[in-house]
N, C-alpha and C positions, 0 to 999 in steps of 0.2 A: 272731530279728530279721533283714532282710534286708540286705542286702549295703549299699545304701543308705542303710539306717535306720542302720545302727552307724555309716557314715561321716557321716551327717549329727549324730551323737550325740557322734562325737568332737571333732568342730570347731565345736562350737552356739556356744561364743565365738568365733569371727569371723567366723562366719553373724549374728550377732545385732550385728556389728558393721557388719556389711556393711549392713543392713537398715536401721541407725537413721541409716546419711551418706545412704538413699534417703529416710528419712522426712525430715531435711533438706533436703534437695532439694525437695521437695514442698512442706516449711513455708514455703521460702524463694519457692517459683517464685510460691504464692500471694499471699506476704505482698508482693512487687515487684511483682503484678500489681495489688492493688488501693492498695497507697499510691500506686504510678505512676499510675492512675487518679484518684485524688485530688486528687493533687499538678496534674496536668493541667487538670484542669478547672479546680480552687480558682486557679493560678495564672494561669488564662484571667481572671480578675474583676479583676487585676493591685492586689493586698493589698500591706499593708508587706512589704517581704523577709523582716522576724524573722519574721512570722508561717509562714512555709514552712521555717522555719533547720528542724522538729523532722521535717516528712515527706520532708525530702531528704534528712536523718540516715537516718532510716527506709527510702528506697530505696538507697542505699550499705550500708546494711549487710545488707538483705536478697541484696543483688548481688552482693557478697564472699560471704555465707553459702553462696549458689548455688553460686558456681565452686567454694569450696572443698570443700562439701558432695560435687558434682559428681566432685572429682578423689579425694574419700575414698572415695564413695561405687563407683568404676568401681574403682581399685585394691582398697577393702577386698572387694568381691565377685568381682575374677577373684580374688583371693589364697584366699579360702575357695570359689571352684568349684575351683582347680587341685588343692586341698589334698583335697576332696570326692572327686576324680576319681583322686586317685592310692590312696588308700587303697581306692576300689571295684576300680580296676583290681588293688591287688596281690591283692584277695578273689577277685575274676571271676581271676586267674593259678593261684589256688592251688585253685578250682573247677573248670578246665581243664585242669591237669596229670595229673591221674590218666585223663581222657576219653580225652585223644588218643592215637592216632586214631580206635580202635574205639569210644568210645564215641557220637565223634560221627559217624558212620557214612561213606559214601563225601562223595569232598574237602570232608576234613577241611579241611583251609586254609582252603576259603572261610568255612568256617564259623567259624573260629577267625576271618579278620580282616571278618566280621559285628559279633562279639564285639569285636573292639576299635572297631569305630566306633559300636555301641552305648554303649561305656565313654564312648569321648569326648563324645557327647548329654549326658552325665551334667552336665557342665560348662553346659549349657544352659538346666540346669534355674534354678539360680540366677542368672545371665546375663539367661536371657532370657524367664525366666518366672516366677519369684517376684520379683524386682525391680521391673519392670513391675508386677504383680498388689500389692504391698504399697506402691509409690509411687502409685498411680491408688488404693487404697482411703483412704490417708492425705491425697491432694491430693482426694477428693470431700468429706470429712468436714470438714476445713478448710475448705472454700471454702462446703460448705453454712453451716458456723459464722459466716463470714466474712459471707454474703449476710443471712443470719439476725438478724446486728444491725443490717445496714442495714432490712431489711423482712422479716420471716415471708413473707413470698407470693414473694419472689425464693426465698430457699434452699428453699422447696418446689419450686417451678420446676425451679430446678435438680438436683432430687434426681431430678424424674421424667424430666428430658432425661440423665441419669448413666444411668438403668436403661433408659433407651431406647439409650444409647449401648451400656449392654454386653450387651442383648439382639442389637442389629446383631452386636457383634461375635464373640459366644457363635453365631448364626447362620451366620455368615460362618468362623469357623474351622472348621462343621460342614461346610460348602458347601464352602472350601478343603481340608479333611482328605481329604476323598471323592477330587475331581479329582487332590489331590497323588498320595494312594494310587494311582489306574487310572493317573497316570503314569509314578509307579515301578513298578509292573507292565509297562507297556508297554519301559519303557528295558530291567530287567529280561529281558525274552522277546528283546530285540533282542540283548542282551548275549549270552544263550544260544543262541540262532542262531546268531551270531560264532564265540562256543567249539567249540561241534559242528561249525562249517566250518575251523577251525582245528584242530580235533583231528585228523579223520581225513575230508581233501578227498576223497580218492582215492574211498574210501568212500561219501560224499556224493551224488558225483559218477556211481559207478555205482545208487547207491538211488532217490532222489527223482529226480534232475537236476539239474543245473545252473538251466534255465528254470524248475524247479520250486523250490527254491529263489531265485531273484530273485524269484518271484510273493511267495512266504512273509516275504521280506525287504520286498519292495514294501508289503504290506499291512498289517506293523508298523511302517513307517514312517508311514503314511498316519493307523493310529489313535494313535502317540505325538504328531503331529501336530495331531488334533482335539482330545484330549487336553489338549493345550496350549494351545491357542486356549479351549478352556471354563475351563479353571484362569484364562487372563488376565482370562475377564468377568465369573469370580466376583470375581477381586481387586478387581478396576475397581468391578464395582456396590457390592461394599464399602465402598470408599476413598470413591464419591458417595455413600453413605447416610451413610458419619461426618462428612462435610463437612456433608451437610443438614440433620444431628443439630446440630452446632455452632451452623449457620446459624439453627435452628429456638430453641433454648437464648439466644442471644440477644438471640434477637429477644422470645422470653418475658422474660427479664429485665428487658430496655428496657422493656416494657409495666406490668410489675410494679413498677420504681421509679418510672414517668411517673406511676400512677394514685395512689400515695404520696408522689408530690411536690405535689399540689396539699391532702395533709394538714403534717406539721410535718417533712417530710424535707427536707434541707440541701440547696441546688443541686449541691454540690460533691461528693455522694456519689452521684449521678445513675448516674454511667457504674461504679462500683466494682462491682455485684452482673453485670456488663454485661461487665467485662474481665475478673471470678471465673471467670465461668463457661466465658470461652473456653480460661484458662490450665488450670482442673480438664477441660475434655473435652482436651486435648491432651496431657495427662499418662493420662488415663486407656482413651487411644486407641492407647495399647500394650498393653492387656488383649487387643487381637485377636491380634495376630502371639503374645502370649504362650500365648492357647488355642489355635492352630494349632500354634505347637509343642509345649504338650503333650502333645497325641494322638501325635505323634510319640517324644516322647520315651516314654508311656506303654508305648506298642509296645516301643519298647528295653528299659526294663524290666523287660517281660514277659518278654523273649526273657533277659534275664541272669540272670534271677530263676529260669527254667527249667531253667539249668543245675544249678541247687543241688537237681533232684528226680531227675537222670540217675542211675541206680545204673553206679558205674565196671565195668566189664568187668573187673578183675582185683583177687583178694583180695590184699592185700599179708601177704607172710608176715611175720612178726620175726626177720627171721635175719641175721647181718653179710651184707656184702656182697665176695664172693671172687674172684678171678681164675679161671674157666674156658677151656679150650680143646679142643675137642674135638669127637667125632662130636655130632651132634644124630639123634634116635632118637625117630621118632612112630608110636605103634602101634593101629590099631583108632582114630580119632581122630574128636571130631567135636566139631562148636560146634554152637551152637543158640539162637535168640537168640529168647528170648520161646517160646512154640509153635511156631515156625517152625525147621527146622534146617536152616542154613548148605552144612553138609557133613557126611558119616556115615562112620564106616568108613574113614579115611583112614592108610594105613601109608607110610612111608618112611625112608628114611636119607640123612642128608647129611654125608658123611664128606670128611675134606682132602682139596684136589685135585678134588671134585666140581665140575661145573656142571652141576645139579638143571634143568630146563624144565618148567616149570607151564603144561599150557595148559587150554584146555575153553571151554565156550558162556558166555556172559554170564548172571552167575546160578549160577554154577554152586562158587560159593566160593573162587576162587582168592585174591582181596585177605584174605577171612576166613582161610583158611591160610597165607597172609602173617604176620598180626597174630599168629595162635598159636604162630610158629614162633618168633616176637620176644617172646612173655609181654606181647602188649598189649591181650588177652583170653582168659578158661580155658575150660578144652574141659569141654563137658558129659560126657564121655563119651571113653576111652582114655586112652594115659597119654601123654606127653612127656617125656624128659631130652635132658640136655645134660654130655655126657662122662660119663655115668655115672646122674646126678643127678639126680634125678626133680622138674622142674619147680616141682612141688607144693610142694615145700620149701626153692625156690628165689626170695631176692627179686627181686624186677624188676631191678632195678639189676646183680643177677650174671648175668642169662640176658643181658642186654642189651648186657652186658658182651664179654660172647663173641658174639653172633646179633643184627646190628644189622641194621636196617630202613631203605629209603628209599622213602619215600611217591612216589603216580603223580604227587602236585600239593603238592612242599614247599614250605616255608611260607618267606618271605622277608621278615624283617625292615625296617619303615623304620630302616635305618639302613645304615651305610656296608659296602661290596663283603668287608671286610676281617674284621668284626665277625659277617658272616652265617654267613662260614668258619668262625669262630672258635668258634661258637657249640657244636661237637665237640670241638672242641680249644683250650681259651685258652690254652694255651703255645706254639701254633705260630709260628713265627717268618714274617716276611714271606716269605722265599725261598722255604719249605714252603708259603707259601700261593700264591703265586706259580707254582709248578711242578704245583701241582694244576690249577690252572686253567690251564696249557697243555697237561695231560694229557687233557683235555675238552674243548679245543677254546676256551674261555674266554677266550681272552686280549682279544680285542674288547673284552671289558667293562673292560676297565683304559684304558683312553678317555672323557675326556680328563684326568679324577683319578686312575688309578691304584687304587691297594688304598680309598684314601678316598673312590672314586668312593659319590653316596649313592643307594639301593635306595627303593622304594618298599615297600608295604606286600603280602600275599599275592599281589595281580593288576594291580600297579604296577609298572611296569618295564622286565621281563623279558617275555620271548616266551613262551610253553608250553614249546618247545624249551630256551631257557635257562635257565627253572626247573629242567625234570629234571637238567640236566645240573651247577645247582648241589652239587643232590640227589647224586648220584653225585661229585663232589667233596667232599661231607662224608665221604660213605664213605670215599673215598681216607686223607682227613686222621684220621678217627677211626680206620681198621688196624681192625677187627673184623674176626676170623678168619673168621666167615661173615657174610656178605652176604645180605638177600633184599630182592630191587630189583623192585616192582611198576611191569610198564611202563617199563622204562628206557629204552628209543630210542623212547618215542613220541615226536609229533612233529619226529621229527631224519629227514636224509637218510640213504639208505643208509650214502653216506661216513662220514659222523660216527658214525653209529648202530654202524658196524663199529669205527669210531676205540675207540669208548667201553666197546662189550663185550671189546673186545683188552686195554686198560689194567686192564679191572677182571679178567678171567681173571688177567694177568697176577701182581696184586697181591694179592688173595684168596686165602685158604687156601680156601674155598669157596664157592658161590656158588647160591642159588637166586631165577631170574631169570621172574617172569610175562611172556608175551607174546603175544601174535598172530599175532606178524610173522612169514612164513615163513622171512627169512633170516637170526632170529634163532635158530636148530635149530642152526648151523653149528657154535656155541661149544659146544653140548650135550654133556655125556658122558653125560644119560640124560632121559628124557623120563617126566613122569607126566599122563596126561591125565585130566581131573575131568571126568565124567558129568553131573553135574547130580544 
């Protein structure tokens, strides 16, 4: 069963609770519409008052059912999306931990906070699209029921203006799904632009150009743009076609009870099959916005669902988990990932006191030699220990223990400056956390909260620069004897970029540091360069 399916299985009582304050809602919006209609006209003939004591009964109580209905109906349904949502999320946490990072390939973060806003859609499903979808199916079936005793020729009416209504809007989310898609693509491509000029201007700048880049910029702004403008005229022609649908639905109705009133139908029921039908298309006129976001959500889905078919990159052994410390020793070494190999033949030693320099062409395996030297993928091929201790018979948890990793783009929790820290070390005290973050250059971020100051989520927040450098302040805080830091001074100035290789030399037992940068050679005590 999927991740989904089990949480919608767990909580089917207050799902089923949530579902029956919407089918209220609907009994009630209809039953107020046509006793109100009733009551209206009949009271227009100006009758004894007893005679109206029973339908004014009848719209008070339909009007309290409403609000009440209403306020059971929005609380019982966020209470069972939230509930839905956290047990997907804890399933999609515990399908992600063994991935990261290798499994899910280069930045990892982003992909991991995809996956959390994925999670969150989940909440939408019931929200804003079974709610909608199960109150428009219960308010057409009433209201047909409803017209049906006034006249058979109105609730047919109105059953074929209901399938005209949700044909428009079945169209109209197909129309809308399209445009939303090409414009999340466009934001998308703009986003990535930004990144790649943010990563490495310098670079940029001598590649393409500058002028060559503002064209490339200029032009995805122009189609996010038009983009936008066709998503507003699909919404537009939409919202005119369910108005017209209304428009058209009652005006059928009128005709259907006028040719029925000159047989034995009441004056006073004239306008009820007339006000049925405008209160069922406006309940059922959230069937659109709920088929647009389906397609949405279904996409998210897909994408969480997907995770549960990744084969994790590392076999977990059964063995306790131990304190090591010591040389790291990779011989003959290679990953291979699918038919494709990473990197072959790769020997080295990382003994205390080292600082290791990974460099080579893009492609050329150095993040992949990262990952192996952390046990967060097994090498097809040569051996690996650690103090001794041959990988292979080592859990994750003990290699990791001793040979910690920090990712080119770590991941930052929505939650507060203090917590992100922490997230290495939950015993660290404020001071300790504190002292890290002036070790990095950090302390800006303690403005205007302090340690409480709150984070966004993977690419909320922070700069590039400040991510990595969070990244290297967990190191700090966690003390792993060795260190392999992928891209640590990217996007930082010289200054800092030298601030931040000095603190960690200083404080590492060892250190093996990928990079590019020429001036990062300085800290080296040895260099291995990767061919390809």
């Amino acid at each position: 069963m999927t991740a989904l399916g089990e949480s919608l299985d767990a909580e089917r009582p207050a799902i089923a609770r949530a579902l029956w304050a919407g089918g209220l809602v609907s009994v009630s919006t209809i039953g107020l519409a046509s006793t109100s209609a009733w009551l209206i006209v009949r009271a227009a003939g100006r009758p004894v008052i007893l005679s109206l004591t029973v339908p004014m009964g009848l719209v008070q109580l339909f009007a309290l059912a409403k609000a009440a209905g209403r306020y059971l109906e929005r609380t019982a349904t966020h209470r069972a999306a939230l509930s839905v949502m956290a047990r997907v999320r804890a399933t999609i946490a515990r399908r992600l931990e063994p991935l990261v990072p290798a499994g899910l390939g280069p930045r990892s973060a982003d992909v991991v906070d995809l996956a959390v806003r994925d999670v969150e859609r989940v909440q939408e499903l019931l929200t804003a699209v079974a709610a909608p979808l199960a109150g428009g199916v219960v308010a057409a079936v009433v209201a047909a029921a409803v017209s049906g005793v006034v006249t058979p020729v109105a609730a047919a009416a109105l059953v074929g203006v209901v399938a005209t209504s949700l044909a428009v809007a079945l169209a109209g989310a197909r129309a809308g799904a399209s445009s939303e898609g090409q414009l999340d693509e466009s934001r998308a491509a703009l986003v990535s632009l930004v990144a790649e000029v943010a990563r490495d201007p310098e670079g940029v700048a001598m590649g393409e150009g500058v002028a060559a880049v503002t064209r490339r910029l200029g032009a995805l702004e122009v189609e996010r743009d038009a983009t936008r403008v066709r998503a507003s005229r699909v919404r537009g022609l939409v919202a005119g076609s369910a108005s017209a649908v209304g428009g058209l639905g009652a005006a059928l109705a009128l005709l259907a009870t006028a040719s029925a009133r000159h047989g034995h139908l009441a004056a006073a029921l004239v306008a009820v099959p007339v006000v049925t039908t405008l209160a069922a298309l406006d309940l059922v006129g959230g069937v659109s916005g709920a088929m647009t976001g389906w397609r949405g959500d279904r996409a998210a889905l897909a994408r969480l669902e997907s995770l549960a078919t990744r084969v994790a990159p590392v076999a977990e052994v059964d063995a306790a988990t131990v304190d090591l410390r010591g040389e790291v020793r990779a011989s003959h070494l290679g990953v291979a990932f699918g038919a494709r190999d990473a990197f072959a033949d790769v020997s080295l030693t990382v003994a205390p006191g080292e600082v290791v320099m990974i460099r080579g062409p893009s492609g050329a395996g150095k993040t992949t030699l990262a990952w192996a030297l952390a046990k967060f993928v097994d090498p097809s091929s040569g051996r690996i220990s650690l103090a001794g201790h041959e990988y292979a018979a080592l859990s994750a948890a003990t290699v990791r223990s001793g040979v910690g990793f920090v990712d080119d783009a770590p991941y930052v929790f929505a939650t507060t400056l203090a917590a992100n820290l922490r997230v290495v070390a939950p015993n660290a005290t404020d001071d300790e956390l504190l002292e890290v973050l002036e070790a990095v250059g950090l302390s800006a971020l303690l403005e205007p909260a302090g340690l409480a100051r709150e984070l966004g989520g993977a690419s909320l927040g922070l700069s590039g620069g400040e991510r990595t450098r969070l990244g290297v302040a967990r190191a700090l805080l966690a003390a792993w004897p060795i260190v392999v830091l992928d891209e640590p001074t990217e996007g930082l100035d010289r200054v800092t970029a030298s601030r931040v290789l000095t603190t960690l030399v200083d404080r590492a037992e060892g250190l093996v540091i990928i990079s590019h940068r020429e001036e990062d050679v300085a800290v080296a005590t040895r260099i291995i360069e990767l061919t390809g």
